[in-house]
C-alpha positions in Angstrom: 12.4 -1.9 -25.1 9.9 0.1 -27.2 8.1 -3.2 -27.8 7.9 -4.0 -24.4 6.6 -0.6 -23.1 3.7 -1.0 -26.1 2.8 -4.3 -24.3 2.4 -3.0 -21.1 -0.4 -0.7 -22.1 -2.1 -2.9 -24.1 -1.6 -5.4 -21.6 -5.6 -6.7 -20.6 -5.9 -5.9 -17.0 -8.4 -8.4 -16.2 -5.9 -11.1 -16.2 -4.3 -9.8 -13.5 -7.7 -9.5 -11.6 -8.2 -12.6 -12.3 -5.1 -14.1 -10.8 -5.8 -11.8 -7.7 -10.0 -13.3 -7.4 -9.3 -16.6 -7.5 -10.9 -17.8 -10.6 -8.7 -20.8 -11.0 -9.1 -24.0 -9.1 -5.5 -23.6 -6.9 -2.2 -21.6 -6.6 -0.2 -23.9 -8.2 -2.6 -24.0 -11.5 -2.3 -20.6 -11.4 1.4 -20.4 -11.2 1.6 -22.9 -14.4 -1.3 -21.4 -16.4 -1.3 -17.6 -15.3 0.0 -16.0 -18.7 1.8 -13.0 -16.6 4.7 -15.3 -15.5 5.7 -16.6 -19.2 6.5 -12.5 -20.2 10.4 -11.6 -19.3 11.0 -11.0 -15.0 11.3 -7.0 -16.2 7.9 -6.6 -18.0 6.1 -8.1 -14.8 8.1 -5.7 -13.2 6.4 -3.0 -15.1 3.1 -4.1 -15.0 3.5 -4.7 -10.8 5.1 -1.0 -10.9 1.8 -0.1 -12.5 -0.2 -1.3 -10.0 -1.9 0.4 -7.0 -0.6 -1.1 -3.4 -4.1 -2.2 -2.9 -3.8 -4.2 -5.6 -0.3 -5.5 -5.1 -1.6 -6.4 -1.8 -4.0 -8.8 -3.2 -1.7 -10.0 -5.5 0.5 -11.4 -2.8 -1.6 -14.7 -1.9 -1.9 -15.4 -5.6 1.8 -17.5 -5.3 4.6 -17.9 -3.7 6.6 -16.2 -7.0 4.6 -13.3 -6.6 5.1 -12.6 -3.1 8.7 -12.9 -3.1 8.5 -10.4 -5.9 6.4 -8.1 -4.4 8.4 -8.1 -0.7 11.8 -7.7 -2.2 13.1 -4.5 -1.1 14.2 -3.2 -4.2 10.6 -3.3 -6.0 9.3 -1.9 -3.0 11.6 1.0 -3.1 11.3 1.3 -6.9 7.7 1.4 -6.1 8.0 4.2 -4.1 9.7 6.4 -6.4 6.5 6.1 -8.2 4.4 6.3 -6.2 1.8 9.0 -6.6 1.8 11.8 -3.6 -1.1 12.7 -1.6 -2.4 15.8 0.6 -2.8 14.5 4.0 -4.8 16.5 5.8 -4.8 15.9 10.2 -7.5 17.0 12.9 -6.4 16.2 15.9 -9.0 14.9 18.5 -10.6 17.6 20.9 -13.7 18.5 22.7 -16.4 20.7 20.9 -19.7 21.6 22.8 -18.1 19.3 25.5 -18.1 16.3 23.6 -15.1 13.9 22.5 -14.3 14.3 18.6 -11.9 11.7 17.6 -8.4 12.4 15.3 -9.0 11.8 11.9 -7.4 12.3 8.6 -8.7 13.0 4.8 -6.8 12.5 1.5 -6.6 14.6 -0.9 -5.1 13.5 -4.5 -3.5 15.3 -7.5 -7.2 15.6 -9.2 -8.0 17.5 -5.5 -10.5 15.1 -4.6 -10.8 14.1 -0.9 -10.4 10.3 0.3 -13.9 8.6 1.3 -12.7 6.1 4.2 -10.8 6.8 7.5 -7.1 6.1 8.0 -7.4 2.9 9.8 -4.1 3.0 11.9 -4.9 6.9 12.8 -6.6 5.8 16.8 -9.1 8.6 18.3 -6.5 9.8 20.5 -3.4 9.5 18.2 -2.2 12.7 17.3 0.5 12.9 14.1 4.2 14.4 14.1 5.7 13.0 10.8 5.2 11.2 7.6 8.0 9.7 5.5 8.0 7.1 3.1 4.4 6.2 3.6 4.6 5.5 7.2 3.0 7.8 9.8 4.2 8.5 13.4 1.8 9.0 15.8 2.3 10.1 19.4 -0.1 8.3 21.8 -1.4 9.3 25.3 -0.1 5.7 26.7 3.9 5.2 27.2 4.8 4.0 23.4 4.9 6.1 20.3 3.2 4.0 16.7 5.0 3.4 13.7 2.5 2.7 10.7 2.2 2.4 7.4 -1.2 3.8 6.1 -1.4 1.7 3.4 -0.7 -1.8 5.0 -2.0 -1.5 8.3 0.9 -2.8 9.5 2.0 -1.2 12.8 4.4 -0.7 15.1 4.5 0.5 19.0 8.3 1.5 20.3 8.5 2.7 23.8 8.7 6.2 24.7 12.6 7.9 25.6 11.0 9.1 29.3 8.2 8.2 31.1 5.5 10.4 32.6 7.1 13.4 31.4 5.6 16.6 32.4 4.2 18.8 29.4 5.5 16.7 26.6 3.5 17.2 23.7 3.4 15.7 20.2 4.9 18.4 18.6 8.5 17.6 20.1 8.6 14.8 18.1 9.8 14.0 14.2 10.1 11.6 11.9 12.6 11.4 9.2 14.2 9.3 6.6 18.1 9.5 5.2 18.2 8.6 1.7 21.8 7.3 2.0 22.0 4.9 5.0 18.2 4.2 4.1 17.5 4.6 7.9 14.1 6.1 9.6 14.8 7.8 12.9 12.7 9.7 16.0 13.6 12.6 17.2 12.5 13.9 20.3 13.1 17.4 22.1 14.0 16.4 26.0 13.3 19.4 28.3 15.7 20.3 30.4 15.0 19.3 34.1 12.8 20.9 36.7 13.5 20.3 40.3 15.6 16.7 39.1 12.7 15.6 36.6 12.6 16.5 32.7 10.1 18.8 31.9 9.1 20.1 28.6 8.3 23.4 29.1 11.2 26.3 28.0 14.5 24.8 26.8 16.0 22.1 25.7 19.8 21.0 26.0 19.4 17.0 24.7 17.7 15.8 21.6 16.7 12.3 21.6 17.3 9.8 18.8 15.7 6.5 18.0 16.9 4.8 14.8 14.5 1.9 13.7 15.6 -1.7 14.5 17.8 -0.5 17.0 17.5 -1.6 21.1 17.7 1.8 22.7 17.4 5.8 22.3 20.5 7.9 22.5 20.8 11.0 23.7 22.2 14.1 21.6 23.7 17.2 23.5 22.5 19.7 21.6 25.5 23.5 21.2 23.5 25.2 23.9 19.9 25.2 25.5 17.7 25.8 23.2 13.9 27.2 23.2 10.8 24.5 23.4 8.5 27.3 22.6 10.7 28.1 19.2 9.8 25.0 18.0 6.3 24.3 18.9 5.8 27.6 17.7 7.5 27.5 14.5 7.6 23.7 13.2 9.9 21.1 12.2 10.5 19.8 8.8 12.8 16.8 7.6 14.4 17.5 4.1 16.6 15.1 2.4 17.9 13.5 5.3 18.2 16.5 8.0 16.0 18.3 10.4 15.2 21.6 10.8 13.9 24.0 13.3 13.7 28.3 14.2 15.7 28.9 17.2 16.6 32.4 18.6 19.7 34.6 18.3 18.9 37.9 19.4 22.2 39.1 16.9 21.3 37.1 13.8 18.8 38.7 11.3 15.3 38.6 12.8 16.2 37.8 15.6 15.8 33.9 14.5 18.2 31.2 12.7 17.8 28.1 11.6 19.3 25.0 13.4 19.9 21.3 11.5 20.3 18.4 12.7 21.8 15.8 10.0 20.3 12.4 10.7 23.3 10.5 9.1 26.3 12.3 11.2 23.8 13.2 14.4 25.4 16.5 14.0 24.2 20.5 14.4 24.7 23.5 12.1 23.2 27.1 12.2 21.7 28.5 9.2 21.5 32.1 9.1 18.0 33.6 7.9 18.3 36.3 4.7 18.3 39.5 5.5 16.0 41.3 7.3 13.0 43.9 6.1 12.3 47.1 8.0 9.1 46.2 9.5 6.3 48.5 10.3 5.8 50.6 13.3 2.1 50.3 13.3 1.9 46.6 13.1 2.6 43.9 16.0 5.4 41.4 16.4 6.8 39.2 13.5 5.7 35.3 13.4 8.2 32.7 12.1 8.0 29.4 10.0 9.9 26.3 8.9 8.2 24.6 6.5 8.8 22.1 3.0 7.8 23.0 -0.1 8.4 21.0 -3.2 11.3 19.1 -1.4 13.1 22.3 -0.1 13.2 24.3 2.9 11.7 27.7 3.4 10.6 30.0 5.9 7.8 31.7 6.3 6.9 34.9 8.1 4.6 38.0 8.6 4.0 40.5 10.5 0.6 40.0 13.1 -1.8 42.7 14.3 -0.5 44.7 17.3 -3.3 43.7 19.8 -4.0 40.4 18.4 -0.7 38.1 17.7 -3.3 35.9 15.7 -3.9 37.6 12.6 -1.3 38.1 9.8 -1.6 41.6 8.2 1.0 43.0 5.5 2.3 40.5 3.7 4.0 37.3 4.2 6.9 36.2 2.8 8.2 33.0 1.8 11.7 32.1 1.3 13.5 29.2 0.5 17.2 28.0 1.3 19.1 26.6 -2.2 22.5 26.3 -1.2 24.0 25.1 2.1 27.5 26.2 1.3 26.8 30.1 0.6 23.9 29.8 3.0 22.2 31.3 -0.2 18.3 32.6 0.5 15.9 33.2 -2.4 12.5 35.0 -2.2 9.9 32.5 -3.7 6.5 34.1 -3.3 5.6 37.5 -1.6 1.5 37.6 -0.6 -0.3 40.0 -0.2 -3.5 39.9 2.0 -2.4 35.8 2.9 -4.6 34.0 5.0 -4.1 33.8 8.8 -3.3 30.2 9.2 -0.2 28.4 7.6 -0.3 24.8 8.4 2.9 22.8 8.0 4.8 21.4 7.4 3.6 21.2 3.5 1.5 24.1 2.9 1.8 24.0 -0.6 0.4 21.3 -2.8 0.5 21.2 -6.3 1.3 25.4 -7.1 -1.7 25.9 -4.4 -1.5 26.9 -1.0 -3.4 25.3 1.8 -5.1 27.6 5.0 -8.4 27.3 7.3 -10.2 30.5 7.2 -12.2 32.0 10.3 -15.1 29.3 9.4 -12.8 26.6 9.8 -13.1 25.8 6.4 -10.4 24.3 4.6 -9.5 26.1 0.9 -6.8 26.6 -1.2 -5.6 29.5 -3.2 -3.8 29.3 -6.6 0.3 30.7 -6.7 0.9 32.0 -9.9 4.2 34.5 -10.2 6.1 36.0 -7.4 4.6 38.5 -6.1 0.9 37.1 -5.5 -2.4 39.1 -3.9 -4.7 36.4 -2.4 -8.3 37.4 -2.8 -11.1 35.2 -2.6 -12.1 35.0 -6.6 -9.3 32.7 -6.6 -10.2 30.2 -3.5 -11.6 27.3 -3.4 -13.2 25.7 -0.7 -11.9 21.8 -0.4 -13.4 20.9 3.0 -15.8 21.8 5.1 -14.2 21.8 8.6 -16.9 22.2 10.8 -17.1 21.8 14.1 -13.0 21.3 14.4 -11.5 23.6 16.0 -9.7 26.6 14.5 -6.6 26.9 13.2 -5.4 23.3 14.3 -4.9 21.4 11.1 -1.7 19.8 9.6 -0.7 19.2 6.4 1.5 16.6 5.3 2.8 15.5 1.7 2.6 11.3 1.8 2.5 8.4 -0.5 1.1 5.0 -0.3 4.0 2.9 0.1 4.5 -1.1 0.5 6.9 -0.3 3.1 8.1 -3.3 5.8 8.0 -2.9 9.1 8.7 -6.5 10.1 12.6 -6.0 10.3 12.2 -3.4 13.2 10.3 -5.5 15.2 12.3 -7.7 17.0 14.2 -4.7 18.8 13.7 -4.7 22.6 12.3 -1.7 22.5 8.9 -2.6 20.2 6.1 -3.0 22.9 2.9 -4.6 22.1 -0.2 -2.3 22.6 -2.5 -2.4 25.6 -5.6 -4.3 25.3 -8.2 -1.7 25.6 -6.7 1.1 23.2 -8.8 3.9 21.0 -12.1 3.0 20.0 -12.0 0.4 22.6 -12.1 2.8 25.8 -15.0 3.9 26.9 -14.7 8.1 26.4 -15.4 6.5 23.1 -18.4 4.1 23.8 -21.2 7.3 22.6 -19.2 7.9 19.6 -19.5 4.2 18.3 -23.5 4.0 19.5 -23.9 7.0 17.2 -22.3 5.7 14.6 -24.0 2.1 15.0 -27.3 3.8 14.9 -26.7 5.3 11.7 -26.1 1.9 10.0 -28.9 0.7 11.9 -31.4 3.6 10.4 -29.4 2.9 7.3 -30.2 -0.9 7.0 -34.2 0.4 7.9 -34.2 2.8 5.2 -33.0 0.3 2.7 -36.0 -2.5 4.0 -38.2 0.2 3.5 -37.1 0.9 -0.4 -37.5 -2.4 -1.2 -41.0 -2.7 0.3 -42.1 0.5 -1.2 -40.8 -0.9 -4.3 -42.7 -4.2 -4.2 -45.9 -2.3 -3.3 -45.6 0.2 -6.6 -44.9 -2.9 -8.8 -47.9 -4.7 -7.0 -50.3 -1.6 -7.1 -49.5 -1.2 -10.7 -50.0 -5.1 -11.7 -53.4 -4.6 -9.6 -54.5 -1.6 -11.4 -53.6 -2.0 -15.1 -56.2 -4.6 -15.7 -59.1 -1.5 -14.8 -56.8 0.8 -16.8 -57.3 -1.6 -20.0 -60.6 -2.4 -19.4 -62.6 0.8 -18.5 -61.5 2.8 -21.5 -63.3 6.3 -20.5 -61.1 6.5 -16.9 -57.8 4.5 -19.1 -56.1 7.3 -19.4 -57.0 8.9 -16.2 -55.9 5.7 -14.5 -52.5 5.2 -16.3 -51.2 9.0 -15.9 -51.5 8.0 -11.6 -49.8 4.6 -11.9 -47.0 5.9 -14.1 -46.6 8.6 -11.3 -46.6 5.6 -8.9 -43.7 4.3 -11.1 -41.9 7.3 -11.0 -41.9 7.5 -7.3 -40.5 4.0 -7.1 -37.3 4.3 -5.1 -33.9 3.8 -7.6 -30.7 2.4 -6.8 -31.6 -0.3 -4.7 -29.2 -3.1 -3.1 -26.2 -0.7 -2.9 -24.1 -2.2 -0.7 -22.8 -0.6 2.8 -19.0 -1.0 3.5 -17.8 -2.2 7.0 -15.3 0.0 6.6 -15.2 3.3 8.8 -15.5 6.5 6.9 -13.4 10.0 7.6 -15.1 12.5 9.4 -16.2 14.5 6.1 -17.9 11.3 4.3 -19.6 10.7 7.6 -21.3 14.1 7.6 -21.9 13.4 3.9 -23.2 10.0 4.4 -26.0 11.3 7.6 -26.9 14.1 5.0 -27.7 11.6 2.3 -29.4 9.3 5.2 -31.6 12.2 5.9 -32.4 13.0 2.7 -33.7 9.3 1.7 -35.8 9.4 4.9 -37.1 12.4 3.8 -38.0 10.8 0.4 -39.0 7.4 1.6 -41.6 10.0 3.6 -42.7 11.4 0.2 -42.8 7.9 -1.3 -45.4 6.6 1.1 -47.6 9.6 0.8 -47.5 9.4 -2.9 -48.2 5.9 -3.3 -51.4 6.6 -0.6 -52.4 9.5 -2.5 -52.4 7.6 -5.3 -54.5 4.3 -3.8 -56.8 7.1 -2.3 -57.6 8.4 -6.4 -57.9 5.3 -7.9 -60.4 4.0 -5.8 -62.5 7.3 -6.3 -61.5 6.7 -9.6 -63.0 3.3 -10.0 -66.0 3.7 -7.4 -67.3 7.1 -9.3 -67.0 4.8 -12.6 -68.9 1.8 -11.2 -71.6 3.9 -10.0 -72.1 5.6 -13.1 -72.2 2.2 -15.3 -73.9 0.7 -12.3 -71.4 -2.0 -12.2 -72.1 -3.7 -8.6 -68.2 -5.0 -7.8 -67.3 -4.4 -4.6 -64.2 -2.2 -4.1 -62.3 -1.8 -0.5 
């Protein structure tokens, strides 16, 4: 075994690029020559385990072997398990300065460096309630809800439980995972009818279940009506197979308890909240949260300002639940002077907490001990979150997963998607110009590099022949066309991607336009200025040695 784990390091990786490129003349020379599949079945499995679902992906076409390897359920769920976890963070689409600004999602790894390209199953107008397993669920503005795995691109559209339902909202929605039936279910909050229709406005008395690769959503009476505002207030979070959410009991502790609702048995519970802290006269009313951290739930809450419900003063309190039998409580972090903002339902990432400040701006503060003061000698700033709007980012914990959604899709219930969907309509159709006429000024910023570059090498090529004959102006001449040199443009021929990127890298990416534009500008009057010398240059010279060559 110790042998085998020594080969896997030292195993060279380029052979399995090369299987993946195409090098060889055809699959089936592959198949008999590819050195990978005369190792034993479980070191291939280590090296595939290895390997980054990008990768994998390509490797599937290589052979027939390989793809049956790759798409059996038990790698891909041993794959999971080590799979590396991501910060996802979600802006969902709104109107700033009147305009349209599409949903969009960045990545953020364990090295806390944030993801270059957009999620491409994330549409303009879906808006995210849950990620499990490294599929998303997105709630759309049509009647279906999308199933998709982020990684893949593979996609699924189930019809909603009611149609044109007043005031639903993404945020009665979940999406959750039992790790012992292995089955991914919806949830959805029905509002209790208005005037013979379901509204989702104060309470609820049904929750609505959809288990994947079933034909229909089931309806779940819930102990008693229960408060919509609760939950859109406080969160939802799906831990180990159950759901969780604040509800009120004006004679439990706080006022608040937890309800569950276990995905396996479709069954309720109340969890009573630890006990509660005298609050303080002079501040305002108390906010509540559910949220995950590391795997476990907790709940959040502070104390707000008295005439502005916004702002968190005091300190807030985290606590999180470790045993369901006692209904045990333990105080995990106490800060003082915390942020306004706790975005769920993973605020925590890596011992670091996650928050937008006033700017927008998303940072992160280290969580060292217990009892913590957040000041800002200890933030730092991740994103930039300008010109989304305030205090409306999520954070979710996700992985990339290779994840099948194939065996759900023969259920009645799977729709296919209109025609004209997200970037397609036409509240869209400005926001795609702009972005074409950046790769268009792009592309014309490139041509003009390489014609600048062809004119410096031609100007110099022109010039050194005066430079080494005319020895009294040599040096003169050489110190400008090295300085033409210098201002030739670098890094030429890098290539654009097709593929779309987030909404940071775009800002990035028109910053570094303009800049080039800017430099291109200095290129062109540097070169002239430099034209303009050298034929002083050589005309003062000619004239002095009375050398009658004509000079333009």
């Amino acid at each position: 075994m110790c042998l085998q784990r020594d080969l896997v390091a030292q195993l060279p990786w380029h052979w399995v690029l090369t299987m993946v490129t195409g090098e060889t003349s055809s699959k089936r020379q592959i198949n008999e020559e590819c050195i990978i599949n005369c190792l034993p079945v479980d070191l291939i499995e280590r090296i595939f385990y290895r390997l980054p679902v990008s990768t994998l992906l390509r490797c599937e076409g290589v052979c027939k072997h390989w793809y049956n390897f790759i798409r059996d359920p038990q790698f891909v769920a041993s794959h999971l398990q080590n799979a590396h976890r991501y910060a996802l963070m979600f802006f969902p689409q709104g109107l700033v300065s009147g305009e349209p600004l599409p949903s969009d999602a960045i990545l953020i790894d364990e090295a806390w460096s944030p993801s270059t390209y957009a999620v491409p199953v994330i549409g303009p107008d879906d808006l995210l309630f849950g990620s499990c397993n490294g599929l998303l669920g997105l709630y759309t503005k049509t009647s279906t809800i999308k199933i998709a795995n982020f990684a893949t691109g593979e996609c699924m559209h189930l019809a909603k439980p009611a149609k044109n339902m007043r005031g639903d909202h993404f945020t009665f929605y979940s999406f959750g995972f039992h790790p012992v039936t292995k089955e991914y279910k919806v949830t959805h909050f029905l509002g209790d009818c208005v005037e013979g229709r379901p509204r989702n406005k104060d309470k609820f008395s049904v929750i609505q279940v959809y288990t994947l690769g079933d034909e229909k959503w089931k309806d779940i009476p819930t102990p008693e009506a229960l408060s919509l505002n609760t939950v859109r207030n406080s969160g939802v979070v799906n831990v180990n197979g159950t759901m969780y959410w604040l509800t009120e009991d004006m004679i439990a502790s706080w006022q608040h308890a937890v309800m569950s609702f276990d995905l396996r048995e479709e069954s309720f519970a109340i969890i009573a909240l630890p006990t509660a802290r005298e609050d303080h006269d002079h501040y305002g009313p108390r906010k509540f949260w559910i949220r995950d951290i590391d795997g476990k739930l907790c709940m959040v809450t502070a104390q707000t300002r008295r005439y502005d419900a916004r702002s968190i003063v005091g300190e807030l309190q985290i606590w999180t639940f470790d045993n369901m039998a006692e209904q045990r409580w333990s105080q995990k972090y106490n800060l003082k002077n915390p942020p306004n903002y706790i975005p769920g339902p993973h605020f925590v990432h890596w011992d670091r907490i996650l928050t937008q400040l006033s700017s927008s701006d998303v940072d992160s503060y280290e969580l060292i001990g217990e009892n913590i003061e957040i000041s800002f000698s200890k933030m730092e700033e991740l994103l930039e979150g300008s010109p989304r709007k305030l205090y409306n980012m999520q954070s979710y914990i996700c992985v990339k997963s290779l994840v099948c959604l194939d065996v759900y899709k023969k259920a009645s219930i799977v729709r296919r998607p209109k025609e004209q969907v997200g970037w397609q309509l036409k509240k869209w159709e400005a926001w795609e110009h702009n972005l074409r006429r950046v790769e268009k000024l792009w592309g014309y910023s490139n041509k003009h590099e390489h014609d600048l570059s062809e004119i410096a090498e031609k100007m110099v090529k022109m010039y050194q022949p005066f430079a080494d004959k005319f020895h009294v102006i040599s040096e003169h001449l050489r110190t400008i066309l090295n300085q033409v040199l210098q201002h030739k443009p670098e890094n030429l021929n890098q290539p654009r991607f097709p593929r779309r990127l987030n909404s940071l890298e775009q800002e990035r990416d028109r910053e570094e336009l303009s800049s080039r534009a800017s430099k291109i500008k200095d290129i062109i009057e540097a070169i002239s200025h430099a034209q303009n010398n050298i034929s002083s240059i050589l005309r003062s010279h000619m004239l002095d040695q009375a050398i009658n060559l004509p000079l333009k």
